[in-house]
Backbone bond lengths (Angstrom), bond angles and torsions (degrees), N, CA, C in turn:
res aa  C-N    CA-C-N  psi(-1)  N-CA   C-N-CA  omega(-1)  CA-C   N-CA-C  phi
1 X - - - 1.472 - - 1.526 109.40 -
2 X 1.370 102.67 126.66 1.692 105.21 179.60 1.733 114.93 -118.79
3 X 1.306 105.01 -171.34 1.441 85.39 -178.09 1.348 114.40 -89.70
4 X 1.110 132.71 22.83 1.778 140.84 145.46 1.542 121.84 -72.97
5 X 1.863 115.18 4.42 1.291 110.28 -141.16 2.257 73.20 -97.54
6 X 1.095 114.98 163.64 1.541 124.73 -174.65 1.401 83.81 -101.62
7 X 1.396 118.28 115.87 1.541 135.02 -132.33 2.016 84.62 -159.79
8 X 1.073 131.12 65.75 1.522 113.02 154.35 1.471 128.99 -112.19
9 X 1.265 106.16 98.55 1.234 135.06 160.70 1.735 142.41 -63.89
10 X 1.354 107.80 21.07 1.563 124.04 175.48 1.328 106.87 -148.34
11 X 1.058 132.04 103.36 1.434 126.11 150.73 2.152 106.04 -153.08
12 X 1.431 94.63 -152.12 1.752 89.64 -137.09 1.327 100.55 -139.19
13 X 1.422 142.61 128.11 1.441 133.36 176.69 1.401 114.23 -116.10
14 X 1.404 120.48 -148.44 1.434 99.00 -178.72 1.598 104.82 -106.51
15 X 1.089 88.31 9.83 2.187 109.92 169.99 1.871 90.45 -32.30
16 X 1.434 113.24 -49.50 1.623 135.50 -121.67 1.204 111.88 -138.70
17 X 0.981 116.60 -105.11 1.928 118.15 163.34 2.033 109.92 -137.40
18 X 1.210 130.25 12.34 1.244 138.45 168.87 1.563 112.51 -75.76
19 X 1.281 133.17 148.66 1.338 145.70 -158.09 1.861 116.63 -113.14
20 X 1.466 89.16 2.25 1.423 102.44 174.85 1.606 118.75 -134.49
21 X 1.499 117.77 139.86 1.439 115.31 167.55 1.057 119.17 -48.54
22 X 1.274 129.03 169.82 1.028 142.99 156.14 1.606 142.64 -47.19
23 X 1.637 83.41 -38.34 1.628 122.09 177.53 1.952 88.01 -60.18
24 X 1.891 101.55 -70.10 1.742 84.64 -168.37 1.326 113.52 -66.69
25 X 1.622 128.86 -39.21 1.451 102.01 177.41 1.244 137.35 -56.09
26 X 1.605 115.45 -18.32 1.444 103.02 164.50 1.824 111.44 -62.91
27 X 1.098 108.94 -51.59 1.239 116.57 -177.23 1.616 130.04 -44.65
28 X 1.775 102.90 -32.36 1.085 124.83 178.53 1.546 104.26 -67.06
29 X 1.913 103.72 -51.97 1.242 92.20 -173.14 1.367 129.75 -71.43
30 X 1.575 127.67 -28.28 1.145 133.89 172.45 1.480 112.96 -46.13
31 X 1.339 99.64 -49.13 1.900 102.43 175.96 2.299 108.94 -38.45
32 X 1.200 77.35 -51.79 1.822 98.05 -153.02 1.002 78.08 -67.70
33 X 1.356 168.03 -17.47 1.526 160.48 -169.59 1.856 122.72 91.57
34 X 1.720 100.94 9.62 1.598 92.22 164.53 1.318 129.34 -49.52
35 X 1.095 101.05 115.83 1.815 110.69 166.09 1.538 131.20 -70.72
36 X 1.690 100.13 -32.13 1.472 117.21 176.51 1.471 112.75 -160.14
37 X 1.861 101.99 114.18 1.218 98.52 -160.31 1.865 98.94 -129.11
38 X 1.268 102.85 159.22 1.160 101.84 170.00 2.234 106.36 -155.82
39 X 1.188 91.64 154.79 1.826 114.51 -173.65 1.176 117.66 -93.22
40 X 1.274 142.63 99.45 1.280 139.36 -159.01 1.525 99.21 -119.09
41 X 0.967 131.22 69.19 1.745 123.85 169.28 1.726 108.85 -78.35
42 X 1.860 96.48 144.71 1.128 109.45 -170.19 1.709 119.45 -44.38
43 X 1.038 125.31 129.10 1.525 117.05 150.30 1.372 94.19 56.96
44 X 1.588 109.42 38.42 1.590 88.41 167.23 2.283 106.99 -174.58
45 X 1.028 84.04 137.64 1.801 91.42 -171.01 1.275 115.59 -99.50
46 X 1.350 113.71 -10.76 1.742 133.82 178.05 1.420 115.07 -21.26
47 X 1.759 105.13 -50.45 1.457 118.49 -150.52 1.726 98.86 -101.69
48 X 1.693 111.19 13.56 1.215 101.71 -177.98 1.441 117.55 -63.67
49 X 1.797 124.42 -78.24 1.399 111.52 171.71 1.094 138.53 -11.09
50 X 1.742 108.49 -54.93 1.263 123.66 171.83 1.974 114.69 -23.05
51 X 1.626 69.98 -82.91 1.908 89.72 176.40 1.486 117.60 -41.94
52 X 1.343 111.16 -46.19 1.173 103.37 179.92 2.010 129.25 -60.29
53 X 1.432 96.01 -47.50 1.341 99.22 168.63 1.087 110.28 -60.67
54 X 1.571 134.25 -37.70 1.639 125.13 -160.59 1.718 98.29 -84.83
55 X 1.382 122.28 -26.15 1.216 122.72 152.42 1.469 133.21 -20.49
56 X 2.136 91.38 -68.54 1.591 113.07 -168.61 1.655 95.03 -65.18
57 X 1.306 117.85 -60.74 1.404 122.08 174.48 1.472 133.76 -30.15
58 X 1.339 103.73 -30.47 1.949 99.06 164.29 1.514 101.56 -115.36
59 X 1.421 138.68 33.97 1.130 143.69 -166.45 1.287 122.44 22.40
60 X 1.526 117.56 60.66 1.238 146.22 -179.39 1.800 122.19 -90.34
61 X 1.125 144.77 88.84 1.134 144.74 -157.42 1.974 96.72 -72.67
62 X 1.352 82.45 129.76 1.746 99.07 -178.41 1.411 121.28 -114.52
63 X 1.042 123.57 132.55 1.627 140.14 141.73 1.371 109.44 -79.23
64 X 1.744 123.90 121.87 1.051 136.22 132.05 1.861 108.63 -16.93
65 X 0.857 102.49 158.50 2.067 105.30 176.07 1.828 111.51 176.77
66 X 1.563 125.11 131.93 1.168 143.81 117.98 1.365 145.28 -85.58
67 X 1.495 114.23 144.28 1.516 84.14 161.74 1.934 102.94 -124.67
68 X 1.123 111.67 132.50 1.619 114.78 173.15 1.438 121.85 -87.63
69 X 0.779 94.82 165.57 2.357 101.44 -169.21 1.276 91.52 -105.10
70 X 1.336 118.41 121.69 1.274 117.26 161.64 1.236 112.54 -125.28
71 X 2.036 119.81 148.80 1.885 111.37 -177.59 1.450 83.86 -99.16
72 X 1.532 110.54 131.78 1.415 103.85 143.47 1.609 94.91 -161.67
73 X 2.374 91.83 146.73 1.215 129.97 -155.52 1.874 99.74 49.44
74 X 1.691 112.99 47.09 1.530 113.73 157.74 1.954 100.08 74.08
75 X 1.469 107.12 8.36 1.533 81.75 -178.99 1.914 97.98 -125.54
76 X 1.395 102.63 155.17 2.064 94.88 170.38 1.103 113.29 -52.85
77 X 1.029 130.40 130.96 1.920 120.53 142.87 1.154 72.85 -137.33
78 X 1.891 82.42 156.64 1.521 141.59 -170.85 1.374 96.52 -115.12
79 X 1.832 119.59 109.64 1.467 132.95 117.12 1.268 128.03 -60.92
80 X 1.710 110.46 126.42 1.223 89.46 -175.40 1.873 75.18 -130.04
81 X 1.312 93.34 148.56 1.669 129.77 163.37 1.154 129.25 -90.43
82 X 1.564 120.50 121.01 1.173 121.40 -166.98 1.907 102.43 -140.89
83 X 1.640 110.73 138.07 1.536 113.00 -170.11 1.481 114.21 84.06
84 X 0.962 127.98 13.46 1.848 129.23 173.60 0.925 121.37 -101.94
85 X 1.647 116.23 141.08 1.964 121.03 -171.73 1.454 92.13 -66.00
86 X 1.181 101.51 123.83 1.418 138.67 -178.87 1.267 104.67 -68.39
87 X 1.819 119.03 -28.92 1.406 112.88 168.87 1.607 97.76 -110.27
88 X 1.150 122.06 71.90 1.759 119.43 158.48 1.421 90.92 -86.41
89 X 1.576 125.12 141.35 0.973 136.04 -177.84 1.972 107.07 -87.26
90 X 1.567 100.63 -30.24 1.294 122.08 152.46 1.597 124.55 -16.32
91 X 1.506 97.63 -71.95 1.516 122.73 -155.89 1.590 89.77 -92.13
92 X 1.369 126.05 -46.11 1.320 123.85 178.93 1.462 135.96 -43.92
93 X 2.126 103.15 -35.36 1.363 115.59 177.83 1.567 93.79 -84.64
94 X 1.566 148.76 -35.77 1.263 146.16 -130.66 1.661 92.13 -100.78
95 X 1.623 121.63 -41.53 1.253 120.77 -172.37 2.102 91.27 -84.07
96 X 1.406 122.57 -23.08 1.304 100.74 178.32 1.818 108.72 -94.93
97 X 1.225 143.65 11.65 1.124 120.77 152.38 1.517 111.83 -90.72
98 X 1.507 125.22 -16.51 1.489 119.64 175.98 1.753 106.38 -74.53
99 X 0.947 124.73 -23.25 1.384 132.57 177.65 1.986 117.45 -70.20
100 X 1.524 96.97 -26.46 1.242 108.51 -170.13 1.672 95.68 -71.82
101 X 0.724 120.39 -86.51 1.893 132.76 167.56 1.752 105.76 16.03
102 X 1.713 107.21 -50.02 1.514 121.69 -165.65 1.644 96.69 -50.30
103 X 1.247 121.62 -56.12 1.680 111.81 -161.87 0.985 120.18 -29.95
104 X 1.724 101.43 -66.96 1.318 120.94 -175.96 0.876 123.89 -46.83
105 X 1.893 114.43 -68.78 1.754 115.01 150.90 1.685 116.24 9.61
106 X 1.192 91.01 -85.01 1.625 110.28 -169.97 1.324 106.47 -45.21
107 X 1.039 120.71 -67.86 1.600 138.20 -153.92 1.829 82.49 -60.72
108 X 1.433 124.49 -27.66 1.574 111.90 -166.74 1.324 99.50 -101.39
109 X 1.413 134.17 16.18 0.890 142.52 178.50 1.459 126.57 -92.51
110 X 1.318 91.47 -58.74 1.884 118.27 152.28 1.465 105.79 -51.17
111 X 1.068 131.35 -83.33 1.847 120.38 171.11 1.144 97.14 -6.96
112 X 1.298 121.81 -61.79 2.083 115.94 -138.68 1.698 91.14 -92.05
113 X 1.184 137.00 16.97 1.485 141.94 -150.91 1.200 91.74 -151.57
114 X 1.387 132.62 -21.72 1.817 124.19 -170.72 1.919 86.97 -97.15
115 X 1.362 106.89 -33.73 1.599 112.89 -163.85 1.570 114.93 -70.54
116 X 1.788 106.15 -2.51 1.022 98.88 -161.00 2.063 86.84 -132.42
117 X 1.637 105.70 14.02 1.286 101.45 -168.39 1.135 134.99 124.71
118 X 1.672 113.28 -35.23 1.268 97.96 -143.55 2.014 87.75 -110.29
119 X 1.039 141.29 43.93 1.441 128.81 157.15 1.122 144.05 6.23
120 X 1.177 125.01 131.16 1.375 124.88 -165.24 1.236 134.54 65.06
121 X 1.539 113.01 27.64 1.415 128.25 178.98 1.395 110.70 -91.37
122 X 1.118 148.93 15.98 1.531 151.14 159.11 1.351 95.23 -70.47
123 X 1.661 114.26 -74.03 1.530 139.99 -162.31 1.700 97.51 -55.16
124 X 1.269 115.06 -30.05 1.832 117.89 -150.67 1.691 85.55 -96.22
125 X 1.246 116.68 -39.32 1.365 107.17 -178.88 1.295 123.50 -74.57
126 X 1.371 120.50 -33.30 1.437 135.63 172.84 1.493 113.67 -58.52
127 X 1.398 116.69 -22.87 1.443 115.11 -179.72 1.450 121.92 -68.60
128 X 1.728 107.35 -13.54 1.117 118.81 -146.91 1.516 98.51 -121.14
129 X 1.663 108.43 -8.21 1.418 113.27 -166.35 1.994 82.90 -120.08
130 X 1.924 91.74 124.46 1.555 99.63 159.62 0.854 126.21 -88.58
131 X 1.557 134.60 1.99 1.599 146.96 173.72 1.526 91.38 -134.91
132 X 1.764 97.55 111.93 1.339 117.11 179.23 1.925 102.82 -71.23
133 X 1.015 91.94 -32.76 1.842 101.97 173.32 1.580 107.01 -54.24
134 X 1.239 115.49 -34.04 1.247 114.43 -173.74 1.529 128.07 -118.94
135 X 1.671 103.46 23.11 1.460 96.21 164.77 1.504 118.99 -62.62
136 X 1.634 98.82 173.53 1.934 96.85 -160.11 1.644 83.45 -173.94
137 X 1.370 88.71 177.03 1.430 102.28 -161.04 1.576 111.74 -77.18
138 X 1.322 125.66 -11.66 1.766 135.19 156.08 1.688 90.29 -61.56
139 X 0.863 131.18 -93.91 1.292 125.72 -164.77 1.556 111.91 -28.80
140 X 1.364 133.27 -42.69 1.529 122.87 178.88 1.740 96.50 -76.42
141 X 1.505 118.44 -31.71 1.399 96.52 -148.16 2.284 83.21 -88.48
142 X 0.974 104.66 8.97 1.794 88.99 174.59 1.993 98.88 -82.74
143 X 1.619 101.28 -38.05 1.548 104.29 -165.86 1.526 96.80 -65.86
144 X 1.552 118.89 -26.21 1.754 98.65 177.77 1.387 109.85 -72.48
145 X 1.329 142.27 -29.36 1.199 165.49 177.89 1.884 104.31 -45.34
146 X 1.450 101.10 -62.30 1.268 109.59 -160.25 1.611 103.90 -94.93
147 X 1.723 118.65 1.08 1.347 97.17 159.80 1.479 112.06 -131.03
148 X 1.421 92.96 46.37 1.541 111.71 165.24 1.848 114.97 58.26
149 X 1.493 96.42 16.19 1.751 81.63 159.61 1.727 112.69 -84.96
150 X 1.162 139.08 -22.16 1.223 135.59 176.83 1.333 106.17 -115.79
151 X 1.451 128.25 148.15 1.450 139.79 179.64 2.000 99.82 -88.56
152 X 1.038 129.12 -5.01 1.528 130.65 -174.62 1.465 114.25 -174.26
153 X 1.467 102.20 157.35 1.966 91.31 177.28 1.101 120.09 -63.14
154 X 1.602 100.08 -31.12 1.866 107.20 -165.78 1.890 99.72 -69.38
155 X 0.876 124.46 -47.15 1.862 113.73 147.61 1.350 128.41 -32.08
156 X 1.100 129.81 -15.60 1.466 136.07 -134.66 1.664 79.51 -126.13
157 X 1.341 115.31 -73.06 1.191 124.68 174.13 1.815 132.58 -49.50
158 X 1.918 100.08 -30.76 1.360 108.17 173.92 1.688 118.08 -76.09
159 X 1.589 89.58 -25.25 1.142 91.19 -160.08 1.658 114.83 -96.61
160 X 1.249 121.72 -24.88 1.532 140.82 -144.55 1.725 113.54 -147.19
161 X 1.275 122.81 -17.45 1.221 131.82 -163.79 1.575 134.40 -142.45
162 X 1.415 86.96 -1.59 1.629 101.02 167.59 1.439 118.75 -96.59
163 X 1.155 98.85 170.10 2.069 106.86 156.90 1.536 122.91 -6.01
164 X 1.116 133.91 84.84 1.718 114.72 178.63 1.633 106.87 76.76
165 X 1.491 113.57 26.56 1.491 111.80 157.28 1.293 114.98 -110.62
166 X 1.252 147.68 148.81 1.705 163.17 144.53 1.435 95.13 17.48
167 X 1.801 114.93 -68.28 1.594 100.50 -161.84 1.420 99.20 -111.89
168 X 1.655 132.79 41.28 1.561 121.09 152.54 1.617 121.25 -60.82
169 X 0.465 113.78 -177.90 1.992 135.56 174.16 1.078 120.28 158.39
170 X 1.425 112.25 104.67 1.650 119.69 -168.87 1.980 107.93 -71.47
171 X 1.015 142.54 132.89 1.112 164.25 138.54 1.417 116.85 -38.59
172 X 1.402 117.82 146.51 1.601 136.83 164.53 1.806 101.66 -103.27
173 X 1.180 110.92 101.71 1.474 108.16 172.43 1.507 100.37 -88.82
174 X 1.631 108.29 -169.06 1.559 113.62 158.70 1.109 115.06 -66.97
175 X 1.626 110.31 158.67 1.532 112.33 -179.33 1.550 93.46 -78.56
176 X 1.665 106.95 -175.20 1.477 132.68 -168.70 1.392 95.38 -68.89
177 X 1.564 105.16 -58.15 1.807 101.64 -178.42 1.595 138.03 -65.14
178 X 1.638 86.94 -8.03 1.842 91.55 -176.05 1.822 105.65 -90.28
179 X 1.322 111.04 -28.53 1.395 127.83 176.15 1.624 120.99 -66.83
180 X 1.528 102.20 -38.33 1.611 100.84 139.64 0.978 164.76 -136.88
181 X 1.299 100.60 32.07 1.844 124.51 128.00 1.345 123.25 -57.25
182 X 1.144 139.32 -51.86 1.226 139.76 153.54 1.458 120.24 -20.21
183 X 1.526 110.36 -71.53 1.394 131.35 172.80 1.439 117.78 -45.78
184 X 1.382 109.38 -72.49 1.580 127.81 168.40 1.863 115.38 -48.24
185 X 1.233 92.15 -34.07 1.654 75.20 -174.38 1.741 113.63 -112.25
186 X 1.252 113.80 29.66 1.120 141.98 161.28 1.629 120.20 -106.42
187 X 0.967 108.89 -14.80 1.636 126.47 142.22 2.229 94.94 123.15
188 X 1.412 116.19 12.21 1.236 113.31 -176.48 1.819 131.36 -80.36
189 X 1.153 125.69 -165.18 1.211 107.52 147.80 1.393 94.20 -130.98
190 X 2.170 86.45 156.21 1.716 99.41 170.67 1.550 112.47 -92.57
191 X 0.935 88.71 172.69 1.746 108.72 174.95 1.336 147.27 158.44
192 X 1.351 111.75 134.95 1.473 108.67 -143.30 1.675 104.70 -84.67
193 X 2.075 83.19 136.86 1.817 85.11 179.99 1.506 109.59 -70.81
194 X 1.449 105.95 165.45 1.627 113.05 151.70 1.516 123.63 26.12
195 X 1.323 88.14 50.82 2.224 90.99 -175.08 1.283 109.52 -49.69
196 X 1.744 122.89 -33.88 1.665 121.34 -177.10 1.479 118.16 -45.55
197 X 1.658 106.03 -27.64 1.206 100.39 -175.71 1.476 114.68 -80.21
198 X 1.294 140.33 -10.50 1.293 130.47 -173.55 1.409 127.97 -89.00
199 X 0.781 133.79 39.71 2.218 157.91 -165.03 2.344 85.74 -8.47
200 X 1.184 101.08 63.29 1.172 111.60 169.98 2.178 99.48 -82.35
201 X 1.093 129.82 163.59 0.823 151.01 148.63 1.600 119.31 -86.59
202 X 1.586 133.10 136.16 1.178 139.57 -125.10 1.427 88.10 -77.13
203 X 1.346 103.77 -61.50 1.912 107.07 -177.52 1.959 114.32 -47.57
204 X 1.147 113.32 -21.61 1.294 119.91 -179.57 1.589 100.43 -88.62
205 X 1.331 134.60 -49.23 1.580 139.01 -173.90 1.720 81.16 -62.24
206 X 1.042 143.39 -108.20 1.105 167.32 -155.57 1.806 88.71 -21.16
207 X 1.008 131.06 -62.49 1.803 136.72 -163.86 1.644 78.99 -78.17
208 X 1.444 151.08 -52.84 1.870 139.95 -179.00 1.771 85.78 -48.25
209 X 1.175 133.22 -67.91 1.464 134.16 -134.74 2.221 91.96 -75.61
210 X 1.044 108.42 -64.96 1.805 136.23 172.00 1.506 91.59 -25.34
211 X 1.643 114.40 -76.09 1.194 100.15 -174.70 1.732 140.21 -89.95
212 X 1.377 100.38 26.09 1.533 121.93 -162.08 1.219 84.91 -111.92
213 X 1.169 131.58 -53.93 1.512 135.96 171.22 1.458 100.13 -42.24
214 X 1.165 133.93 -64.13 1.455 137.06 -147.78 1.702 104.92 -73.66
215 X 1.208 103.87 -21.72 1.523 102.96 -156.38 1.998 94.76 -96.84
216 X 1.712 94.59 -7.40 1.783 96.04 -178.10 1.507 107.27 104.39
217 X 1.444 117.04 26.08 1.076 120.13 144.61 1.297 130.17 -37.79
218 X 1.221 129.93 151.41 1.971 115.77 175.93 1.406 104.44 -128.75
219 X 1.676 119.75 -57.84 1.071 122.33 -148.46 1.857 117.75 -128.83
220 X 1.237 122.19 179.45 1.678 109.80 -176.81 1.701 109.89 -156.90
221 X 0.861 93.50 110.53 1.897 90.42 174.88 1.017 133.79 -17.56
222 X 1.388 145.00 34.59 1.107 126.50 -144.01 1.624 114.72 -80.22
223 X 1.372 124.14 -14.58 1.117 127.05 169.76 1.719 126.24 -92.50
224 X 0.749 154.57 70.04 1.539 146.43 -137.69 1.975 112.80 -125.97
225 X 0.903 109.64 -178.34 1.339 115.84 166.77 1.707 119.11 -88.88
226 X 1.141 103.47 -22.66 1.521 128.33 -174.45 1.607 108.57 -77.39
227 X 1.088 91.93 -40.67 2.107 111.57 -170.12 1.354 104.29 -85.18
228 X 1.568 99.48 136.44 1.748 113.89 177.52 1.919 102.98 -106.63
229 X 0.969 85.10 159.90 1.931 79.67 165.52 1.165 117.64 -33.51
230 X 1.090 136.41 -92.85 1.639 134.27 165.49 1.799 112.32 0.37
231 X 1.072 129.41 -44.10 1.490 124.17 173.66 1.365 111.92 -101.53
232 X 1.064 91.93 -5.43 2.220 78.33 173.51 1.525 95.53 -80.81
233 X 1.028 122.90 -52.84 1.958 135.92 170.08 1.528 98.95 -41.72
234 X 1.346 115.84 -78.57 1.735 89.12 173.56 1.184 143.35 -75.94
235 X 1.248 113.24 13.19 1.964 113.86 175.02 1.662 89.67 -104.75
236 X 1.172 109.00 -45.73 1.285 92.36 -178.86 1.721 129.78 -49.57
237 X 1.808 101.69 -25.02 1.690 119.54 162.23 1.634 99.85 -66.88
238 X 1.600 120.08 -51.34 1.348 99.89 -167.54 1.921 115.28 -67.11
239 X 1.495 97.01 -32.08 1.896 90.33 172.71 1.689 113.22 -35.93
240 X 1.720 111.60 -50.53 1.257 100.99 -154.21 1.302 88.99 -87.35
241 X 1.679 166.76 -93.89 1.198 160.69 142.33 1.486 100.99 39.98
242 X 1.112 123.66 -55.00 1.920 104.57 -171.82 1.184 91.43 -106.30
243 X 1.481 145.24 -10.43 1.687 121.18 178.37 1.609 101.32 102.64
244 X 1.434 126.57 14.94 1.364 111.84 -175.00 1.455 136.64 -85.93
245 X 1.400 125.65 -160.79 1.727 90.98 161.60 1.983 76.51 -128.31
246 X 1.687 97.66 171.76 1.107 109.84 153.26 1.133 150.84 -64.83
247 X 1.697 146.09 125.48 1.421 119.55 159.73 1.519 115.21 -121.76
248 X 1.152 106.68 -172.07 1.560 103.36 -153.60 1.814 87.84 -144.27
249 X 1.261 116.62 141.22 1.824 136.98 -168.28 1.259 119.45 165.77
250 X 1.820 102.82 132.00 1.328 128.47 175.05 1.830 112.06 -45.54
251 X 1.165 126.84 -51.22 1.494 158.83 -138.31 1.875 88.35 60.07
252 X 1.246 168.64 26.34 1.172 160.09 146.44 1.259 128.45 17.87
253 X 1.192 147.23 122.40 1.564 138.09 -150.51 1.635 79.10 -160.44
254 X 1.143 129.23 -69.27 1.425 109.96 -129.23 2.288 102.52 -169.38
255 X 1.094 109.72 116.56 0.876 108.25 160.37 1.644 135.64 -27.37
256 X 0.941 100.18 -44.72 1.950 127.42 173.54 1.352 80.08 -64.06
257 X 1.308 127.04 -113.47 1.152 162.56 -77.35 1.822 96.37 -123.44
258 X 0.809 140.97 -63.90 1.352 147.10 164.19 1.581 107.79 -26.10
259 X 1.244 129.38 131.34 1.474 134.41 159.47 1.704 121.38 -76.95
260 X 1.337 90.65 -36.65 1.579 122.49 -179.51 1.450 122.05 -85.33
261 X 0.951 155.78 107.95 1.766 152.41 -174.15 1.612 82.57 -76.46
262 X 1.616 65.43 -165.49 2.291 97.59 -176.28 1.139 96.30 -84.60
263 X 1.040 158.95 146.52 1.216 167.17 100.05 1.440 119.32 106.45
264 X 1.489 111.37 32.78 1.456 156.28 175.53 1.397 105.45 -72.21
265 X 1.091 140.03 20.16 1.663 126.32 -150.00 1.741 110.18 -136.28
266 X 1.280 132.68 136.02 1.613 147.35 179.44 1.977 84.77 -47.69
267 X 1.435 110.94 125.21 1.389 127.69 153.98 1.850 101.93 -19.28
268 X 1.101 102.28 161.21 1.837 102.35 170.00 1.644 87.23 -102.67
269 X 1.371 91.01 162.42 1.486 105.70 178.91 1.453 134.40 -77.73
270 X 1.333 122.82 101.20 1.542 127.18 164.91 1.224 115.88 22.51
271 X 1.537 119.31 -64.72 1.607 119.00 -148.67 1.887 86.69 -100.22
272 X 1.209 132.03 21.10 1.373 140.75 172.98 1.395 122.26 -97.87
273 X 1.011 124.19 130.66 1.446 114.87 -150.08 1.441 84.64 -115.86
274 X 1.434 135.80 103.39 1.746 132.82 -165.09 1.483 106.10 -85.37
275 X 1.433 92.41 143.92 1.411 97.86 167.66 1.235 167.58 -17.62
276 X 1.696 89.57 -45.71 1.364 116.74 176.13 1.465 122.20 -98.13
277 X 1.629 112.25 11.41 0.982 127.90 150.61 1.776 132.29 -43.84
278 X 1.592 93.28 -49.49 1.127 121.27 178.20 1.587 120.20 -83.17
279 X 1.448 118.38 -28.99 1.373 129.42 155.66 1.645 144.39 -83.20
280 X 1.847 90.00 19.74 1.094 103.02 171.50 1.714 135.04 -31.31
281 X 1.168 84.51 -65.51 1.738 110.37 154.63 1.848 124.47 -19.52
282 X 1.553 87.53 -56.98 1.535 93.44 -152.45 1.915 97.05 -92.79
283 X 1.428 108.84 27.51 1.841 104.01 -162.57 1.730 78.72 -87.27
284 X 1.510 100.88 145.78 0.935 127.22 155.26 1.722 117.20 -85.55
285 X 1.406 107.79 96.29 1.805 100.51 164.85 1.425 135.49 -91.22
């Protein structure tokens, strides 16, 4: 496997906040031409087996995969883990006390959403979330969607669910270092999703990348669903500058809702030395 190989390694089931089993996303992806795929649902390892058998079953080569929420300098980023015993008892308690936090979240979410009108958004979001542990703000912003107060999520989110809107509430995730320790010493590698998305300032990206490295960081998205030309060109500068390897992912959620399919994505780049290079080992066949 090289870095031409159709390699997607991030996407989402209904483990998490995704709208499909496991069973069809393997299935989905084999169709679309994944070669090497792996399931990373939030803050959570539940849906590993799953994947794996529905994997072996269309003879789909697998990576184990999470991705964890982490705050750092006050903003989310997403580690996501890929190649780790799926039963580290380790990684199991660390992704279930960051998961615990969500209820509440929610439930303070709905307050700031009842105050402004809109009722019954705890109950409306939960319908939509199959791991009550893991409702999240996709899950409220589909219930604004589906009872026609917003025409799309990205409304849902501009309007009701961001920064200094009615139903925000910022979160305490894991720190940077517990997310990969967790990962790493469960036998995985870390690595940070989709950095384009975080409107960090250069001295702030640079201290995320510095100390992600330090803690045994490895690798960085450089290919994503999120990323336009412009960031495949610069992560692909930050791979060689911090020593990383590449990976390559849809972020995948949902037929609807996704811009990006399974294995929909620009090759990773030549001078990128990919990930799964290094996780030879850990493929599930």
């Amino acid at each position: 496997m090289n870095s031409l190989t159709n390699a997607d390694l991030h996407c989402h089931s209904v483990v998490s906040d995704g709208t499909l089993t496991p069973e069809a996303l393997a299935e989905r992806a084999k169709a679309n031409g994944v070669e090497l795929w792996a399931m990373t649902d939030h803050d959570e390892i539940g849906g590993q087996a799953r994947a794996i058998a529905a994997a072996r079953a269309v003879g789909l080569p697998y990576l184990t995969g999470t991705e964890i929420s982490v705050t750092f300098l006050n903003v989310t980023v997403h580690i996501v883990g890929l190649g780790m015993d799926h039963k580290s008892p380790e990684l199991f308690a660390g992704l279930h006390a960051t998961r615990s936090g969500r209820e509440q979240r929610a439930r303070d979410m709905a307050n700031g959403l009842a105050r402004v009108g809109i009722k019954g958004a705890f109950e409306g979001a939960l319908q939509y979330a199959g791991n009550p542990e893991l409702i999240s703000r996709t899950h409220f912003a589909r219930f604004l969607v589906e009872t026609g107060i917003c025409k799309d999520t990205n409304e849902v989110f501009r309007k009701y669910i961001n920064d200094g809107k009615p139903g925000f509430v910022p979160h305490r995730w894991a720190t940077l270092s517990d997310a990969v320790s967790w990962i790493t010493r469960s036998g995985g590698m870390a690595i940070i999703a989709h950095p384009g998305r975080y409107k960090f300032t250069a001295n702030e990206e640079f201290a995320l990348f510095t100390e992600f490295k330090a803690h045994g960081g490895q690798g960085v998205e450089v290919v994503t669903g999120a990323h336009g030309p412009a960031d495949v060109v610069k992560y692909t500068d930050f791979c060689r500058e911090f020593g990383l390897l590449g990976s390559r992912g849809s972020d995948f959620h949902s037929p609807e809702e996704s811009h990006t399919d399974l294995g929909r994505l620009p090759d990773l780049p030549g001078q990128v030395t990919p990930v799964w290079e290094a996780l030879q080992d850990r493929i599930h066949h």
